[in-house]
KEZARO-225969 format. One record per atom (N, C-alpha, C): residue number from 1; residue in one letter; chain; atom name; x, y, z. Coordinates in steps of 0.05 Angstrom, whole numbers, plus 5000, padded with zeros to 4 digits. Example, Ala and Ser with C-alpha at 12.3 -4.5 7.8 and 13.67 -1.06 7.14 Angstrom:
REM KEZARO-225969
1 A A N 5264 4886 5156
1 A A CA 5246 4910 5156
1 A A C 5264 4934 5156
2 S A N 5257 4955 5142
2 S A CA 5273 4979 5143
2 S A C 5258 5001 5157
//
This chain:
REM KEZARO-225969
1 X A N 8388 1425 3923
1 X A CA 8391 1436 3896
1 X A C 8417 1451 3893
2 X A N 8424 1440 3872
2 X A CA 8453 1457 3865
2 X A C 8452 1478 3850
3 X A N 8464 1508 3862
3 X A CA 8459 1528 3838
3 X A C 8479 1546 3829
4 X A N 8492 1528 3800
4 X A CA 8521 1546 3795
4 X A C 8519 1580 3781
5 X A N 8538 1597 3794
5 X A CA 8535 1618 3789
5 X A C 8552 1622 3765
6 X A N 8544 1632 3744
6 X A CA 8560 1652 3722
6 X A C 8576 1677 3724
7 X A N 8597 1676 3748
7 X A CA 8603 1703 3750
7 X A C 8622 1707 3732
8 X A N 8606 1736 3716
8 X A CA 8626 1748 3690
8 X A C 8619 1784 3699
9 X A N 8629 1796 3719
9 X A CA 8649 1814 3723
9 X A C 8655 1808 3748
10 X A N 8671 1835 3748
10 X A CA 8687 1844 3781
10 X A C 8682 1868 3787
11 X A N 8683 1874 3816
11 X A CA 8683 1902 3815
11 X A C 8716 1908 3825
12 X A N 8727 1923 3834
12 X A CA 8747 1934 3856
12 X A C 8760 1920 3870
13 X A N 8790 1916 3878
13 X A CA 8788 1897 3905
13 X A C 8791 1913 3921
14 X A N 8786 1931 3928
14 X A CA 8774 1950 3950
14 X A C 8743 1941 3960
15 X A N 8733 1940 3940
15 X A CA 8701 1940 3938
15 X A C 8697 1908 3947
16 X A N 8708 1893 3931
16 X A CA 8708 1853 3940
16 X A C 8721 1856 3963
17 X A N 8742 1864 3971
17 X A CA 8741 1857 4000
17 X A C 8733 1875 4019
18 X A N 8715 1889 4024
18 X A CA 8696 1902 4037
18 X A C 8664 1885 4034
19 X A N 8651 1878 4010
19 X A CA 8624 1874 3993
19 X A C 8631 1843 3998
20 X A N 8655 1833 3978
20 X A CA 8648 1806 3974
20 X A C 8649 1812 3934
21 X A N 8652 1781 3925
21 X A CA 8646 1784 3900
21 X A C 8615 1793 3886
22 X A N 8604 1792 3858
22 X A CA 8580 1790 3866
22 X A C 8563 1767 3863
23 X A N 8583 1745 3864
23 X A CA 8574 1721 3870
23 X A C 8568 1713 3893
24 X A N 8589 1720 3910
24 X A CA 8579 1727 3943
24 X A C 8555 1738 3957
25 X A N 8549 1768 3939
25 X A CA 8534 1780 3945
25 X A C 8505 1768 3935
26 X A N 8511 1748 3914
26 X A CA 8486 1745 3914
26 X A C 8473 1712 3933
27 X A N 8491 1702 3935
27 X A CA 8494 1686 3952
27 X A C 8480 1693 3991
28 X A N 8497 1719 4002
28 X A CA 8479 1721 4018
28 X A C 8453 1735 4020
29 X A N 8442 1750 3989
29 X A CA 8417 1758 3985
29 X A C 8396 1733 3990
30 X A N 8400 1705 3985
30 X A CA 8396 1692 3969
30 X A C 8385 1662 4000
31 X A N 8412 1667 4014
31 X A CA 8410 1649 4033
31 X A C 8405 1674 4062
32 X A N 8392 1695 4067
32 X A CA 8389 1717 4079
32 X A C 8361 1694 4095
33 X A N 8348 1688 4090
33 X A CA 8322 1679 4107
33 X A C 8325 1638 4113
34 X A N 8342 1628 4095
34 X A CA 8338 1611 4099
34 X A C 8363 1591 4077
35 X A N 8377 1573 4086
35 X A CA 8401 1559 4066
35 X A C 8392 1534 4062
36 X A N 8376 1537 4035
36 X A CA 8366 1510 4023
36 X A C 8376 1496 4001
37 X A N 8400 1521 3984
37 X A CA 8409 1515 3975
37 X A C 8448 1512 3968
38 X A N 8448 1499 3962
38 X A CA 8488 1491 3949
38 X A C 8486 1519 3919
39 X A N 8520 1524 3923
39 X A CA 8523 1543 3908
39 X A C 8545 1528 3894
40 X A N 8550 1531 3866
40 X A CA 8585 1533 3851
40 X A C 8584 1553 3841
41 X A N 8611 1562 3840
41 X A CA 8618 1588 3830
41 X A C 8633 1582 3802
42 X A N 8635 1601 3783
42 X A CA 8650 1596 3766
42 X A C 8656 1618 3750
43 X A N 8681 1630 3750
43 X A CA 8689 1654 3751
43 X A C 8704 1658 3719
44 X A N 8678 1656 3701
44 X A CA 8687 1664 3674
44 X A C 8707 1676 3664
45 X A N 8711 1701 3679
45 X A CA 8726 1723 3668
45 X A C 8755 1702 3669
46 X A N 8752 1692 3697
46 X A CA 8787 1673 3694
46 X A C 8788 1647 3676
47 X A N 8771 1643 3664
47 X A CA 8759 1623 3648
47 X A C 8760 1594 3665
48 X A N 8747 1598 3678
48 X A CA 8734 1574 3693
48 X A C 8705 1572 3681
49 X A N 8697 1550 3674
49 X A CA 8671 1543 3653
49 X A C 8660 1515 3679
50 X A N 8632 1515 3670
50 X A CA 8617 1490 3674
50 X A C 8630 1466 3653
51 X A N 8634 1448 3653
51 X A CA 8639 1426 3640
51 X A C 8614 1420 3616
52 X A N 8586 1429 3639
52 X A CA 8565 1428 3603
52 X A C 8552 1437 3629
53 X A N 8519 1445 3609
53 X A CA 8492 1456 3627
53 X A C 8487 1443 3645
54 X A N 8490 1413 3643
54 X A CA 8477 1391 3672
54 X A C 8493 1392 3692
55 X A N 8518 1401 3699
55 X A CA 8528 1402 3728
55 X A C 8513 1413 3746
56 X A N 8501 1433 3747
56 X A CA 8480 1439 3766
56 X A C 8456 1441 3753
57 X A N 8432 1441 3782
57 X A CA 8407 1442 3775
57 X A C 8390 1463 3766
58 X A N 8400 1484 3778
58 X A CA 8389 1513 3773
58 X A C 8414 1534 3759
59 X A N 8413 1557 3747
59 X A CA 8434 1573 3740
59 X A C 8430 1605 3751
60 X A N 8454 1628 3758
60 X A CA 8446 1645 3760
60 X A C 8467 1659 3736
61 X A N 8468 1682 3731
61 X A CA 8481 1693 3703
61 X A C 8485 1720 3728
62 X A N 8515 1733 3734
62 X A CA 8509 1750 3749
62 X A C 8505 1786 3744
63 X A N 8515 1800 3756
63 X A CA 8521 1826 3733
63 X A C 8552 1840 3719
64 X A N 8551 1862 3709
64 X A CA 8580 1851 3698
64 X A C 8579 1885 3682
65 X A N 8610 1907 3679
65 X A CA 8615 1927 3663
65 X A C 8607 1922 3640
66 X A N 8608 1896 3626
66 X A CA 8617 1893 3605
66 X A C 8582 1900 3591
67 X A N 8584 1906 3567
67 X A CA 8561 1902 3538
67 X A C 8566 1870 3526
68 X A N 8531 1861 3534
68 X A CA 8524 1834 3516
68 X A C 8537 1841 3489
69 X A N 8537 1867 3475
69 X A CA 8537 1866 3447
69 X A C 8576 1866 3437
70 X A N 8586 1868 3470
70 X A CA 8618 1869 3462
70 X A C 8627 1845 3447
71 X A N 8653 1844 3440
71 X A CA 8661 1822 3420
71 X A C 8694 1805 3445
72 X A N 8677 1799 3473
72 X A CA 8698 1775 3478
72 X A C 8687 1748 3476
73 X A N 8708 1732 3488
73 X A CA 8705 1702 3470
73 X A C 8685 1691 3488
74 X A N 8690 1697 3517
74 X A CA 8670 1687 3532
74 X A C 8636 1684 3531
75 X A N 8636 1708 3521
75 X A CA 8603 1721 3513
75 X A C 8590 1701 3495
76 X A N 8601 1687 3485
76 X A CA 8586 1669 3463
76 X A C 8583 1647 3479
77 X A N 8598 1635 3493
77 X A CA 8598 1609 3499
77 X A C 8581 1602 3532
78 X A N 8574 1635 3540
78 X A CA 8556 1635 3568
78 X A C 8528 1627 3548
79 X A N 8529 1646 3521
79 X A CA 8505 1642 3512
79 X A C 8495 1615 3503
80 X A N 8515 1606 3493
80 X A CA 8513 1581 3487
80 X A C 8503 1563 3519
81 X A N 8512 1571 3534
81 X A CA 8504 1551 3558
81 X A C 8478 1567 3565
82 X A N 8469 1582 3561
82 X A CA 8442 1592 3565
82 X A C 8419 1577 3551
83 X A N 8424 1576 3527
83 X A CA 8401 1569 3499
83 X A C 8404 1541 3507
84 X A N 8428 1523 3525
84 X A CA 8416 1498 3526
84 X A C 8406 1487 3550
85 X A N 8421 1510 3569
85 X A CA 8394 1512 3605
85 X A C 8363 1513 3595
86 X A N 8361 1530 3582
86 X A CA 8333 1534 3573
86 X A C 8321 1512 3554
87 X A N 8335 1508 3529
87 X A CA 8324 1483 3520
87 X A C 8318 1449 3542
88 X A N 8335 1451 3558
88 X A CA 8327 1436 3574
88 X A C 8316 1435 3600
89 X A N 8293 1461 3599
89 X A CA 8283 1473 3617
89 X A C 8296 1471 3650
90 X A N 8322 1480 3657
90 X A CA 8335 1480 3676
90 X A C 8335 1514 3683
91 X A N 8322 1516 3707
91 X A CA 8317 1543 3726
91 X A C 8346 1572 3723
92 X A N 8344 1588 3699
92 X A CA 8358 1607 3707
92 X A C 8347 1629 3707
93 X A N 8368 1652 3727
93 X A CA 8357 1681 3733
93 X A C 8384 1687 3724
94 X A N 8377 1718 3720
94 X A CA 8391 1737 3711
94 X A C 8388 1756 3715
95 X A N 8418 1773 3726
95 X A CA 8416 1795 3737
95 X A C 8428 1820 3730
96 X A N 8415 1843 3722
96 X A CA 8436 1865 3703
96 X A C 8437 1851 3675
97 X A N 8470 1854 3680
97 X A CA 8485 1842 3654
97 X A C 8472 1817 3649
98 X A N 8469 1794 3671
98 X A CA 8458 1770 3664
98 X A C 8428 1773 3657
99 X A N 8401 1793 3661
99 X A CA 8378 1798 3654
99 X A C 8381 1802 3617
100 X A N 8409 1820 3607
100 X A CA 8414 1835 3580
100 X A C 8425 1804 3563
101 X A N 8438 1788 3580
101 X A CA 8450 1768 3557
101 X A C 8433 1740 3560
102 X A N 8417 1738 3570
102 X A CA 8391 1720 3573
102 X A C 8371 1726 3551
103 X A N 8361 1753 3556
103 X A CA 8340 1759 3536
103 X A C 8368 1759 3508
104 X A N 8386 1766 3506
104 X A CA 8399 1770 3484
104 X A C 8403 1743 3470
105 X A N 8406 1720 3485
105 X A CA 8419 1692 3477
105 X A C 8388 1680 3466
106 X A N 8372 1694 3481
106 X A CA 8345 1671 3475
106 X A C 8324 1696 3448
107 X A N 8346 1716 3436
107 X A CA 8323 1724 3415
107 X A C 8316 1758 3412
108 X A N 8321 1758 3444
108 X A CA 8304 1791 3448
108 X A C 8340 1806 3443
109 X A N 8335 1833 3448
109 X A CA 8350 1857 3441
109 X A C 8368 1868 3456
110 X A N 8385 1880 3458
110 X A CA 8397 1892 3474
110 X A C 8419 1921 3465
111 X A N 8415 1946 3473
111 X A CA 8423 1968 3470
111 X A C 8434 1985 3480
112 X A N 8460 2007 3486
112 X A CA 8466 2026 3498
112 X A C 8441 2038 3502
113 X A N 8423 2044 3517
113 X A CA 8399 2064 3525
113 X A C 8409 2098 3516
114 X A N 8389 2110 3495
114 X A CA 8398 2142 3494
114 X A C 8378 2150 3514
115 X A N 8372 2139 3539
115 X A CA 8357 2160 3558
115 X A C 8384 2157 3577
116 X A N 8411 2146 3576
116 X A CA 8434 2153 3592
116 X A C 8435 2136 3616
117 X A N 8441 2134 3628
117 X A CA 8450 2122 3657
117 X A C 8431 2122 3679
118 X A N 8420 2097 3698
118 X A CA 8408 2090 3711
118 X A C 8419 2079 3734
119 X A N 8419 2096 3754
119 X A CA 8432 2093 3775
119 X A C 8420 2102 3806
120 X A N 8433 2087 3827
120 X A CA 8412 2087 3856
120 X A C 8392 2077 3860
121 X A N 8383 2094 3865
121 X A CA 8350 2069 3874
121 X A C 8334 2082 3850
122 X A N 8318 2053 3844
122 X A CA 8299 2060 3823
122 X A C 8273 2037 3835
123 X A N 8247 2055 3828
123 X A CA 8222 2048 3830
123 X A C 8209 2034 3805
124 X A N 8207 2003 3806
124 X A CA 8199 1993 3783
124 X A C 8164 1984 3784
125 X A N 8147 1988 3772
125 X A CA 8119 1978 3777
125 X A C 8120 1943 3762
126 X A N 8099 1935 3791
126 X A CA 8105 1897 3784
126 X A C 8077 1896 3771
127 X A N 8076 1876 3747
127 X A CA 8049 1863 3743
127 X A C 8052 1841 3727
128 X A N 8029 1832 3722
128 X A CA 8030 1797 3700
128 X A C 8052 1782 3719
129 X A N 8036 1784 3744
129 X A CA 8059 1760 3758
129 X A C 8051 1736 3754
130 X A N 8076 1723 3764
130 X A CA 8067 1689 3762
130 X A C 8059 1678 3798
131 X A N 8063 1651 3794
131 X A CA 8056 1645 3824
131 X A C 8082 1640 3846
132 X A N 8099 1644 3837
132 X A CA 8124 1649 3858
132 X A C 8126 1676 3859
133 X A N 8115 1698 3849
133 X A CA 8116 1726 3848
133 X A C 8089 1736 3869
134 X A N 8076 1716 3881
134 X A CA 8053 1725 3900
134 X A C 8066 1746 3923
135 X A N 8090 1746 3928
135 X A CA 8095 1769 3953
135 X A C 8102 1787 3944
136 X A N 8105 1797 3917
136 X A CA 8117 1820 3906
136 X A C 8093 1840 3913
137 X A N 8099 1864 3913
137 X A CA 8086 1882 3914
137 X A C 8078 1901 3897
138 X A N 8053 1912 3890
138 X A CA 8053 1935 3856
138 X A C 8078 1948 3850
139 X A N 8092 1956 3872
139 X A CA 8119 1965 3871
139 X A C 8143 1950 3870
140 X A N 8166 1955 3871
140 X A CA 8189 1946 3875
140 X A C 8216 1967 3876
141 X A N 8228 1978 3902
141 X A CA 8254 1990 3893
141 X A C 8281 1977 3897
142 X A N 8304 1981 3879
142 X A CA 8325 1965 3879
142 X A C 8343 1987 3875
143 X A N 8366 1969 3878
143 X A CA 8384 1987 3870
143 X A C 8391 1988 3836
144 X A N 8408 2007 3826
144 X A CA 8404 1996 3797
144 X A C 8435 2019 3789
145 X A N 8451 2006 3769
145 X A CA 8474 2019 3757
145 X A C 8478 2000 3725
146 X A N 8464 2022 3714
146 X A CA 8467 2002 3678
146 X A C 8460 2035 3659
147 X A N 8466 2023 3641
147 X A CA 8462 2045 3610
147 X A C 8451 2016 3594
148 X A N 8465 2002 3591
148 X A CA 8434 1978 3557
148 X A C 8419 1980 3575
149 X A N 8397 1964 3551
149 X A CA 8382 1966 3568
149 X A C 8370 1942 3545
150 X A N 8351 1921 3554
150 X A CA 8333 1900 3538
150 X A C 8312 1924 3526
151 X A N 8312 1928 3503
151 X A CA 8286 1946 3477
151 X A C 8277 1932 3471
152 X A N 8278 1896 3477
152 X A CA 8264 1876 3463
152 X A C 8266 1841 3478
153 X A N 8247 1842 3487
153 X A CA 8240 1813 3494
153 X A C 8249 1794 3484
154 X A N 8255 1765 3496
154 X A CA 8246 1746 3475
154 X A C 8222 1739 3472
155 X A N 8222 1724 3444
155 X A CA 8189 1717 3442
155 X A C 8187 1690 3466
156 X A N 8155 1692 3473
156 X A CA 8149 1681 3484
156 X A C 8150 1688 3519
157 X A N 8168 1716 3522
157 X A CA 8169 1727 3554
157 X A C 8145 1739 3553
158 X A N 8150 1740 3591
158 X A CA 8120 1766 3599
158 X A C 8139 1775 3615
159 X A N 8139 1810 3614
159 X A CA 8154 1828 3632
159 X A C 8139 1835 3651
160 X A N 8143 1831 3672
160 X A CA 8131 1838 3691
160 X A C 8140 1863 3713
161 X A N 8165 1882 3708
161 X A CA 8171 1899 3716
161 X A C 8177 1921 3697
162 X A N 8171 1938 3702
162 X A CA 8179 1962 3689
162 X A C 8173 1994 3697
163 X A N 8196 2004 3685
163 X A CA 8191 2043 3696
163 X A C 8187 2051 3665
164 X A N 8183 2077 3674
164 X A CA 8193 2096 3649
164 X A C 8218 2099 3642
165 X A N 8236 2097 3651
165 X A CA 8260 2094 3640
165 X A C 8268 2070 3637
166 X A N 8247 2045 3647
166 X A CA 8267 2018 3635
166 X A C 8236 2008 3627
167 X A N 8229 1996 3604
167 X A CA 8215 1993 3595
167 X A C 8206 1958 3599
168 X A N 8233 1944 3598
168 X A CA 8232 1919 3597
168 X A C 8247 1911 3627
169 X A N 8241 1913 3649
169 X A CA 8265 1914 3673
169 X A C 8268 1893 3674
170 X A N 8249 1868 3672
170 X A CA 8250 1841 3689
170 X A C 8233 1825 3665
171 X A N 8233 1793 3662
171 X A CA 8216 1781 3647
171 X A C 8213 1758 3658
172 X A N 8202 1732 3651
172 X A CA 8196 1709 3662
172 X A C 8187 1695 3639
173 X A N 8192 1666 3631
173 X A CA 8188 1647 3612
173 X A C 8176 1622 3623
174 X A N 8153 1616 3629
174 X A CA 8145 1593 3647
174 X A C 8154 1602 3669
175 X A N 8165 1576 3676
175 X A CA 8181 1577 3703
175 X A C 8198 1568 3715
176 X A N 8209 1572 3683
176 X A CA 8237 1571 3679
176 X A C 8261 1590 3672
177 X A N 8255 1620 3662
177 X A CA 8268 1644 3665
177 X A C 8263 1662 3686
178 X A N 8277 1668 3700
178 X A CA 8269 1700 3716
178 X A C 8291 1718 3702
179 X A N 8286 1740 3706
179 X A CA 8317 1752 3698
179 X A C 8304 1790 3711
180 X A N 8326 1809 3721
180 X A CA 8315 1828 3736
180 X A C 8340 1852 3723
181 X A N 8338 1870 3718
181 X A CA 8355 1898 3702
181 X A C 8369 1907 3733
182 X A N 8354 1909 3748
182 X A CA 8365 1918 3775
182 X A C 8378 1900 3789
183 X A N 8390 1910 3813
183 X A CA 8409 1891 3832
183 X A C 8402 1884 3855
184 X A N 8378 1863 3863
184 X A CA 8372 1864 3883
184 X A C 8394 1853 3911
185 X A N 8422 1841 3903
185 X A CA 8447 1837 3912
185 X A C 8455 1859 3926
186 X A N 8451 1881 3904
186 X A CA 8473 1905 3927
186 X A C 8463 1911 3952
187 X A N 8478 1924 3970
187 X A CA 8475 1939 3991
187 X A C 8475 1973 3984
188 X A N 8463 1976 4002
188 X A CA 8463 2014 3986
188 X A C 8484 2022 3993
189 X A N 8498 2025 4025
189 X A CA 8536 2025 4024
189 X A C 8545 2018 4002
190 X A N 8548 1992 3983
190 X A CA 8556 1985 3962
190 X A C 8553 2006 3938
191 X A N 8532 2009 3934
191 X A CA 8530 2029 3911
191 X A C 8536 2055 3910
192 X A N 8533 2068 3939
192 X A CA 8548 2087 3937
192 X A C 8566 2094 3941
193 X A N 8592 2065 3949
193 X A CA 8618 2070 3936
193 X A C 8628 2058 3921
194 X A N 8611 2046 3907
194 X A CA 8613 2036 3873
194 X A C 8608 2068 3849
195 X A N 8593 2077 3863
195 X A CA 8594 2105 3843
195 X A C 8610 2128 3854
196 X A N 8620 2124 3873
196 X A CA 8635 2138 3884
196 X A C 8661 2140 3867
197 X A N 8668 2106 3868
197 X A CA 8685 2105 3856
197 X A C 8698 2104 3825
198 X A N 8671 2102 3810
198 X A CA 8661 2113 3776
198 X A C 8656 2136 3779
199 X A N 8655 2160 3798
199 X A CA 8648 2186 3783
199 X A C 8666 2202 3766
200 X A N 8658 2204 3742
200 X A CA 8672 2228 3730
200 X A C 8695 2201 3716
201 X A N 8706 2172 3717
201 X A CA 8722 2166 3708
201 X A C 8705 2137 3689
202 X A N 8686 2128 3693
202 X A CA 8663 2116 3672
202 X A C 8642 2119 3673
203 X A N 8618 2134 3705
203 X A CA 8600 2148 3697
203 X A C 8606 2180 3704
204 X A N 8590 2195 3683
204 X A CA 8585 2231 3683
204 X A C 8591 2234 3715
205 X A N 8588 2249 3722
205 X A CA 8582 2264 3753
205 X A C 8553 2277 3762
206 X A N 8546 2282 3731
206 X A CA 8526 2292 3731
206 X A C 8495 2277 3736
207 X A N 8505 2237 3722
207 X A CA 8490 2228 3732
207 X A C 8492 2211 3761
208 X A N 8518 2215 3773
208 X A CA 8527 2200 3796
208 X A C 8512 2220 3811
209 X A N 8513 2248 3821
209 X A CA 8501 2253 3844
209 X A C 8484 2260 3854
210 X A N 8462 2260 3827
210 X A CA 8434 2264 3848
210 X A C 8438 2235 3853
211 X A N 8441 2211 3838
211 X A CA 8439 2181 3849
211 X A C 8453 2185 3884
212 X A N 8475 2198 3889
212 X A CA 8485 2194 3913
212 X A C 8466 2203 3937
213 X A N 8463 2228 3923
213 X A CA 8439 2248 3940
213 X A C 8412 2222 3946
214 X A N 8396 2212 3933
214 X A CA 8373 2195 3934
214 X A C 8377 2174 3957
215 X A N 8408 2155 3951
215 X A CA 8416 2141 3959
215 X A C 8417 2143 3985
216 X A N 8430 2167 4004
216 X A CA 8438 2175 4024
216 X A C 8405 2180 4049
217 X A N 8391 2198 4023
217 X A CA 8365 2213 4038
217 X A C 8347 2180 4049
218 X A N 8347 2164 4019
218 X A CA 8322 2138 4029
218 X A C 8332 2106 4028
219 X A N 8360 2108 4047
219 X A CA 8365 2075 4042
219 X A C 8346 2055 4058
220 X A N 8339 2065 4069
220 X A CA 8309 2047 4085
220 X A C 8295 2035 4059
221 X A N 8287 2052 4038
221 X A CA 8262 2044 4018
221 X A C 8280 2019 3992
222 X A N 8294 2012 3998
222 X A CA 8304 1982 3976
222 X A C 8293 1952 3994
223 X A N 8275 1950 3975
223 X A CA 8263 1920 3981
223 X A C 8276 1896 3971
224 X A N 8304 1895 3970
224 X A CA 8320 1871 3972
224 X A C 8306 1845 3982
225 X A N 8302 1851 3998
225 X A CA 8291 1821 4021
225 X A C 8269 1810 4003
226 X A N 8248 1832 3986
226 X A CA 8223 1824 3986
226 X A C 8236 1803 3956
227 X A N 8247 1810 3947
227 X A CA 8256 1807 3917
227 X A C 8268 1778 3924
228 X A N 8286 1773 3943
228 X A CA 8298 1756 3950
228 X A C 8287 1726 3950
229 X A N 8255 1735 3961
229 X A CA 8239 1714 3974
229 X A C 8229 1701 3941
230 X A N 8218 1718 3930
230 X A CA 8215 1716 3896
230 X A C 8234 1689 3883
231 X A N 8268 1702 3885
231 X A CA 8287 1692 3874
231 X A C 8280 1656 3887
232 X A N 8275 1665 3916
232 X A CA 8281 1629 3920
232 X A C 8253 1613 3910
233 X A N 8235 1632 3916
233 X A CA 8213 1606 3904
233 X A C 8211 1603 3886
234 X A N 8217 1623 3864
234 X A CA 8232 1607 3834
234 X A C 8252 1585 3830
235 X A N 8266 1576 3851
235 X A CA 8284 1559 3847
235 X A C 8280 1538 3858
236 X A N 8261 1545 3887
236 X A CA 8241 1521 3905
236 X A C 8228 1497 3875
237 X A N 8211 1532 3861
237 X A CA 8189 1506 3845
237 X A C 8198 1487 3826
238 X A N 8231 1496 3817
238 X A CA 8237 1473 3800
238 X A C 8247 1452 3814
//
């Protein structure tokens, strides 16, 4: 199975060549237990595009600075290759940015959040799972760095993750959408010199360091792996 990635941001090249892209990163989240699958990459931002939805079998949408609701040229035309993955029921996930412009392309909402910045590890509660979601646990912690936030589904999702501060974290459409608000890609090294390197110059300080503080005290508690196993049997069953 072929599964081309949508990568539309970057972080640092400090951070990429230390981390990797986060097409990389999700790549070895992804092939961490087992390489069943082929990857293409396709690196939007430099405008490298799929030729149309059918080049590959499955899609991933990755995460990204940018707001679904910004006005570049690219943003329309990922969406556009979204609404026809889905119309032709072809397997995509979405992650962060790609969870915000999935639900955004197919209907549901997307907003700067006024509860502010969500960052480090966050504790999401799982339920209304499906049957590739059998190893998840009532819990889930990830890493997480976003302000939108999805206020609105599309019709026809079931959310199956959520906190009090993210209301809509994750959703699923058959079994044919996954899409997750958090990063089950990062590394906790990663994020805390990803905010390391945003403090005080695009996020507050104020919400960077208890995140650093959390980060430091419980990097044992991010269930990456468990999330991981999730991602592939969603892509197994198509």
């Amino acid at each position: 199975m072929k599964i081309g990635i949508l990568l539309v941001g970057r972080a640092s090249e400090d951070l990429v060549d230390e981390y990797g892209t986060y097409a990389e990163m999700l790549i070895a989240l992804i092939n961490s237990e087992e390489k069943v699958f082929e990857f293409k990459t396709f690196n939007i931002l430099d405008s490298v595009f799929p030729k149309d939805h059918l080049e590959c079998d499955g899609w991933i949408v990755t995460g990204s600075p940018h707001g679904v609701y910004e006005e570049h040229s690219w943003i329309p035309v990922v969406s556009d290759l979204i609404k026809n993955i889905y119309k032709d029921s072809l397997p995509i996930f979405g992650v962060c940015f790609g969870h915000q412009l999935i639900a955004q392309a197919l209907g549901g909402h997307v907003e700067k959040s006024i509860k502010g910045w969500g960052l480090g590890l966050h504790t999401y509660q799982i339920n209304n799972k499906t049957g590739y979601m059998s190893n998840l646990l009532e819990e889930v912690t990830l890493n997480i760095c976003h302000q939108d936030q999805v206020l609105q589904a599309p019709v026809g999702a079931t959310v199956y993750a959520k906190s009090d501060f993210c209301e809509n974290a994750g959703f699923y459409i058959k079994d044919k959408v996954l899409t997750m608000q958090a990063h089950p890609e990062f590394l906790v090294d990663f994020t805390k010199d990803l905010l390391a390197a945003r403090r005080d110059i695009t996020i507050p300080k104020e919400f960077v360091d208890p995140a650093l503080i959390k980060l430091k005290a419980k990097p044992e508690s991010v269930q990456s792996a468990q999330f991981a196993e999730t991602i592939r049997q969603f892509f197994k069953l198509s």
